[in-house]
C-alpha positions in Angstrom: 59.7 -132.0 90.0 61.1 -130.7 86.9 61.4 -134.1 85.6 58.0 -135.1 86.4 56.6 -132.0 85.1 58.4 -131.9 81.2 58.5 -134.1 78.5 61.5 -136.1 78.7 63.6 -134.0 75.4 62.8 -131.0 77.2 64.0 -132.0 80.4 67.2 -133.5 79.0 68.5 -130.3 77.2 68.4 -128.9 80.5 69.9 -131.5 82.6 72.2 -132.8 79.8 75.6 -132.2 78.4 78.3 -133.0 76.3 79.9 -136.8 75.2 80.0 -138.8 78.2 78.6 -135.7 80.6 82.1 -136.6 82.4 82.7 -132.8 82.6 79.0 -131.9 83.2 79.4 -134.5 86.6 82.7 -133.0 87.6 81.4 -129.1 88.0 79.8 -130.6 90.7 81.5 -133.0 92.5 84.7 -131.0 92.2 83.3 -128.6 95.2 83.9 -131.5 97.8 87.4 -131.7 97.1 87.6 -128.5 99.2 87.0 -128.4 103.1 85.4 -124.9 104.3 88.1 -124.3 107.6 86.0 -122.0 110.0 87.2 -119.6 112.5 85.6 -119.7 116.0 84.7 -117.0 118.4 84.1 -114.1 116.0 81.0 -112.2 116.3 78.4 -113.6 113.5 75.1 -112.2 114.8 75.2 -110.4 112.1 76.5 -111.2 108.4 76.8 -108.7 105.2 76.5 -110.2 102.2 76.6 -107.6 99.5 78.5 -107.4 96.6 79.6 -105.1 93.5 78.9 -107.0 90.5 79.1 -105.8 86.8 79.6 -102.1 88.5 75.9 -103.4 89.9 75.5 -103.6 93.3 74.4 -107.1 94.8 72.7 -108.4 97.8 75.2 -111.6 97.7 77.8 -113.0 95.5 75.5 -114.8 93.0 73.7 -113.9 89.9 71.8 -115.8 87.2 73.4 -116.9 84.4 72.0 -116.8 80.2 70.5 -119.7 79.6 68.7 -119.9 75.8 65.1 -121.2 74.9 63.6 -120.5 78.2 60.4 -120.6 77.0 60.7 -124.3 76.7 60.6 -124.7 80.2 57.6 -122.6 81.5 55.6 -120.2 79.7 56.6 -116.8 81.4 60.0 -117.5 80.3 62.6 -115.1 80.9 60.7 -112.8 82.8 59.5 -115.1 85.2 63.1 -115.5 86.2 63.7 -112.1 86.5 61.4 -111.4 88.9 62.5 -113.1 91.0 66.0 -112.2 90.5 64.4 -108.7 91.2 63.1 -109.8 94.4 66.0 -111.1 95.6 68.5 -108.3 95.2 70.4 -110.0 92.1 71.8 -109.9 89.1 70.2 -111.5 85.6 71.6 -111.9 82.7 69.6 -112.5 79.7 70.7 -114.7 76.5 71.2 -113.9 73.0 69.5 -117.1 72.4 66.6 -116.2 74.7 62.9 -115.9 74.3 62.1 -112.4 75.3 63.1 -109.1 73.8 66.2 -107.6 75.6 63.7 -104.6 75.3 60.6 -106.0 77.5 62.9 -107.6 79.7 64.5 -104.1 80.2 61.0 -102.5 81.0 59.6 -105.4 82.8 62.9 -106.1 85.2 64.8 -102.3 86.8 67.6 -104.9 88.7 71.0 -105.6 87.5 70.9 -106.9 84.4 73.6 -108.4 81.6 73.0 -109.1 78.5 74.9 -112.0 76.7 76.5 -111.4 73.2 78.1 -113.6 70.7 80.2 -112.1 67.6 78.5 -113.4 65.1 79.9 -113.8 61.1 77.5 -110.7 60.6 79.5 -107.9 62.9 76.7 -105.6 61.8 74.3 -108.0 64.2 76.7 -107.7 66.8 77.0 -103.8 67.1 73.0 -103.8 66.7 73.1 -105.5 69.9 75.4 -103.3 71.4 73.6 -100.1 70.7 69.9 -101.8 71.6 71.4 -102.9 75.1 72.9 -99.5 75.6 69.4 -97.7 74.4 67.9 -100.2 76.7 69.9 -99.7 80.1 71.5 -103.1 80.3 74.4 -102.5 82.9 76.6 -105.2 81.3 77.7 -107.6 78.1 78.8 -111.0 78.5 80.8 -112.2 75.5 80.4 -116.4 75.0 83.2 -117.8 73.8 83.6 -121.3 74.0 80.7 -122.0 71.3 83.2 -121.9 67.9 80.6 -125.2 67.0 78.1 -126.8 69.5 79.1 -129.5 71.5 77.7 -133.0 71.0 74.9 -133.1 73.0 73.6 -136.6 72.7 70.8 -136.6 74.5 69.2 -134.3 72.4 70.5 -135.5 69.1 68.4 -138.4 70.3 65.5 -137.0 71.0 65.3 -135.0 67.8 65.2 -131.4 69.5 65.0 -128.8 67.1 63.7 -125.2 65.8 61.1 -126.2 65.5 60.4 -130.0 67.2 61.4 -132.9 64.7 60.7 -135.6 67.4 60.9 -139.4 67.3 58.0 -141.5 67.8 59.6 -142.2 71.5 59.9 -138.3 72.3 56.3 -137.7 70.6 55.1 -140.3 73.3 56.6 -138.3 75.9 54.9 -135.2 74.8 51.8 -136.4 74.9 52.0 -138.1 78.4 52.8 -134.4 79.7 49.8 -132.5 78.1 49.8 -130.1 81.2 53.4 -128.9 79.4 52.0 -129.6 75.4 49.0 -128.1 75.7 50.0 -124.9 77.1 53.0 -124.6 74.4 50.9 -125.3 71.9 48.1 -122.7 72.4 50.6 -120.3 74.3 52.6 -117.5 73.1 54.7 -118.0 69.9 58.2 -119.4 70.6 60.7 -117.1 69.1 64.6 -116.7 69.3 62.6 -113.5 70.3 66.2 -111.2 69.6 67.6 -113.2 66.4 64.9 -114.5 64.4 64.7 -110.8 62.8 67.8 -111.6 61.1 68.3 -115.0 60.6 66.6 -116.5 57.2 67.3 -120.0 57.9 65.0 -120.1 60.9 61.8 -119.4 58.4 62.7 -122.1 56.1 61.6 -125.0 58.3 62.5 -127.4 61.1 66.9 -127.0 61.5 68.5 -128.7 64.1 70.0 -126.7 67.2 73.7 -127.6 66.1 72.8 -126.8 62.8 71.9 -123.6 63.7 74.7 -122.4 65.8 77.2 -124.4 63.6 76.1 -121.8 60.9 76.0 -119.1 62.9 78.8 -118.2 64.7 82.3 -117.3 63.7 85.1 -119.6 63.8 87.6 -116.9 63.1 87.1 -114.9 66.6 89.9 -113.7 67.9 91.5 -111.1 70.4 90.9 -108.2 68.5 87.3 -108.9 68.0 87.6 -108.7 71.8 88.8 -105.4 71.8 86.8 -104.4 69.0 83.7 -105.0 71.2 85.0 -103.3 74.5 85.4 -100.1 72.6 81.9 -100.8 70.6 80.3 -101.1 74.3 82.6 -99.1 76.8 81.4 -100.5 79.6 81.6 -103.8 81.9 82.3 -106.6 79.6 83.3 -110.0 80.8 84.4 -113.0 78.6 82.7 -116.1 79.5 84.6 -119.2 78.4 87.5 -118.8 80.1 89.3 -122.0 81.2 93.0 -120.3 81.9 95.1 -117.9 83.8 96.6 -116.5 80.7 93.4 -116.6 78.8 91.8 -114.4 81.6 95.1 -112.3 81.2 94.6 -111.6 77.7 90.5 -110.8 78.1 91.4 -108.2 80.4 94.7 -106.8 78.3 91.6 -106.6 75.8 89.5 -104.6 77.5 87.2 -106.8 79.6 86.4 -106.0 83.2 86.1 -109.0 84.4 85.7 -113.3 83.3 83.2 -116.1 83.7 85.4 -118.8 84.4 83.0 -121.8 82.8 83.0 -125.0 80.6 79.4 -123.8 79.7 78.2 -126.2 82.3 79.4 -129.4 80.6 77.9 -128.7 77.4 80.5 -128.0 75.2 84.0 -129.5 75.4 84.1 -132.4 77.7 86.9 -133.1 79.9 87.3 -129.8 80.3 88.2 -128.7 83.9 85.7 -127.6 86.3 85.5 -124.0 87.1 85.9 -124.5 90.7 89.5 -126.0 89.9 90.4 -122.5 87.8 89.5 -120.1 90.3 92.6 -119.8 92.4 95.1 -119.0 89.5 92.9 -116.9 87.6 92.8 -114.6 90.6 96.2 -114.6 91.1 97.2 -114.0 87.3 94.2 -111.3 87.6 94.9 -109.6 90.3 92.2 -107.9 92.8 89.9 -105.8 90.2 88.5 -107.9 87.5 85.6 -109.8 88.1 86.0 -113.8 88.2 82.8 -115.2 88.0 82.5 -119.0 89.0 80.0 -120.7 86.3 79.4 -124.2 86.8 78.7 -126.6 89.3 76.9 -124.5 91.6 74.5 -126.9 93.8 74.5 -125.1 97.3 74.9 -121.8 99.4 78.3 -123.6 100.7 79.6 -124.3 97.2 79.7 -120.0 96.9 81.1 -119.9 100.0 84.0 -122.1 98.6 84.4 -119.9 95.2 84.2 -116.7 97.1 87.5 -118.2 99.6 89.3 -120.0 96.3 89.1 -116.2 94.8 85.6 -115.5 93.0 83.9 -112.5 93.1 80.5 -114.2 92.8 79.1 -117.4 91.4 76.7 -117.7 88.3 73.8 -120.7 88.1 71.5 -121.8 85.3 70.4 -124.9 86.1 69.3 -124.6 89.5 67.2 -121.9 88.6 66.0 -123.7 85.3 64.6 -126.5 87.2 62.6 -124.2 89.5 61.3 -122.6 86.3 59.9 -125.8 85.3 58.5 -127.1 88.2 57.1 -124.1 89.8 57.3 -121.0 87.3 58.7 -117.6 88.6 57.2 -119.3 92.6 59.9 -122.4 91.7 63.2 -120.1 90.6 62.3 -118.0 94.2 62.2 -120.9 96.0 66.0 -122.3 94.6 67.3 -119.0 95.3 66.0 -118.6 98.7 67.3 -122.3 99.5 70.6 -120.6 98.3 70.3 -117.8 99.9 69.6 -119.5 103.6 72.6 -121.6 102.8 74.9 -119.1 101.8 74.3 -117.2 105.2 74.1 -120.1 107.2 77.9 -121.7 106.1 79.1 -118.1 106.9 77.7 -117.8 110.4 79.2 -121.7 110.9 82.6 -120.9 109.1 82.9 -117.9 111.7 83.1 -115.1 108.9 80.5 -112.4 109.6 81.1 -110.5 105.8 81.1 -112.0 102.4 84.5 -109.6 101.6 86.5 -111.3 104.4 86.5 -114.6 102.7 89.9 -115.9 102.1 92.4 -118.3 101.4 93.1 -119.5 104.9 89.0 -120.7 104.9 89.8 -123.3 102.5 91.8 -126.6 101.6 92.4 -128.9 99.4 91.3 -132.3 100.4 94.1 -133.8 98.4 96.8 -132.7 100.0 95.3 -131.3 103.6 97.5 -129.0 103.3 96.4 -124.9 104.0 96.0 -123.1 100.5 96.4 -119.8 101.9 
């Protein structure tokens, strides 16, 4: 439906990724190389689902991951999502690249809610974030890491996608055959990097391209102690989302994170980079039981949690499922992919015989590669 519904440059910077999309494939497919092993004869008439999450609590293991320019995709933007994150019992997390004030989605959206953060060349940028999500009531940060450039997203470099549109005839063809999305974002509310374009010149000196952008942007020269710089700034849940490695989830909680979001930034950035799924297990392990681990990535059904939560996760993150609900239904669409997720989620549970989200464990998965027991 989302397809059907947006212009074909809109739709492929969601559904698209980086290179050859070989990693952007793999977050998915990875999940069937583990079997779900249930356990008979417990009592599953009822199953508990909730969650700590951020500090937050959490009607089930999931929450919904930054995703930038959301207003591309359906006019209420961000806010439709969080609704129906609200609704649902979940946790949001709102970009730094979004299209809605971090303040109105504060007001508009009393739930859980994250906000992400880069550290930008301009520190002073950064710690103006910090002290508006604080003044706002955000419960968390999640710092991006894995963004030192963009990733070569071909799709759109073909298409032309930029701040603002410089299409190719082809693309301008596609906009017009979807007026039900042109017209609308044409006469609609301003798109705006709503919580950047205050401070960021280039974006008022005409069309620049998305890499462009974020190529100029960020910082190249993060390091660790820009990590720990920003725990103290915020004193609060922080997790570092990028991780790929046990030892690089080590070190972000030696710096002062609470917890990681294990992700390849679903594909988009360095391809042939593992998929989540795969990193789960000996993050935990070099963790240990308190941080958060976040699985990002790859996230297609309620069993596929079930799977993270068993390798190790605490919860699972999604943006594209809930970005092709935006699209092809508005804040009705995202409510309908989470309460397919939802129905799923508790449904594997009462067939894998395990009557409470916490119990989930080692011995309720395998590898399919070896058959042999992970526990």
């Amino acid at each position: 439906m989302a397809r059907k519904r947006l212009p074909r440059p809109i739709f492929d910077y969601i559904d698209g990724g980086a290179d050859d999309e070989v990693s952007l494939r793999r977050n998915v497919s990875a999940f069937s190389n583990y079997e779900l092993v249930p356990d008979v004869l417990n009592d599953v008439s009822e199953i508990r689902t909730g969650t700590t999450l951020f500090g937050q609590p959490s009607r089930w293991p999931l929450m919904l991951a930054p995703t930038g320019l959301t207003r591309m995709f359906h006019g209420h933007a961000e806010l439709a999502v969080a609704r129906a994150a609200a609704r649902h019992g979940i946790l949001y997390s709102l970009s730094t690249m979004g299209t809605t004030r971090l303040e109105d989605l504060a007001q508009a959206f009393a739930g859980p809610k994250v906000f992400q953060i880069y550290i930008f060349k301009d520190r002073g940028l950064t710690a103006e974030f910090v002290a508006r999500c604080r003044d706002a009531g955000f419960h968390g940060l999640a710092l991006t890491v894995d963004t030192p450039v963009a990733g070569n997203r071909e799709r759109d470099r073909r298409s032309g996608l930029s701040l603002p549109p410089k299409l190719t005839l082809k693309s301008l063809l596609s906009f017009a055959r979807h007026p039900s999305w042109s017209l609308p974002a044409l006469t609609g509310s301003k798109f705006d990097l709503a919580n950047v374009s205050h401070k960021i010149d280039a974006l008022a000196s005409g069309p620049m391209s998305l890499f462009d952008y974020i190529g100029g942007q960020f910082d190249r020269s993060v390091g660790w102690r820009d990590v720990e710089w920003l725990a103290r700034e915020w004193n609060g849940p922080l997790a570092i989302k990028g991780v790929m490695t046990p030892e690089d989830a080590r070190r972000s909680i030696a710096s002062g994170a609470t917890g990681v979001m294990v992700s390849n930034h679903g594909g988009r950035q360095l391809d042939g980079a593992p998929a989540p799924i795969d990193q789960i297990a000996a993050v935990r392990d070099t963790v240990g039981d308190a941080p958060d681990v976040i699985c990002d990535g790859g996230i297609r059904r309620g069993s596929d949690v079930v799977k993270a939560l068993a390798l190790g996760a605490t919860a699972c993150s999604i943006g594209r499922p809930y970005l092709y609900g935006l699209a092809a239904g508005g804040e009705a669409g995202v409510d309908r992919v989470l309460t397919l997720l939802t129905e799923e989620f508790e449904r594997t549970l009462t067939l894998a015989g395990v009557n409470d989200a916490a119990a989930l464990s080692r011995g309720h998965v395998r590898s399919r590669e070896n058959r042999s027991d992970m526990a």
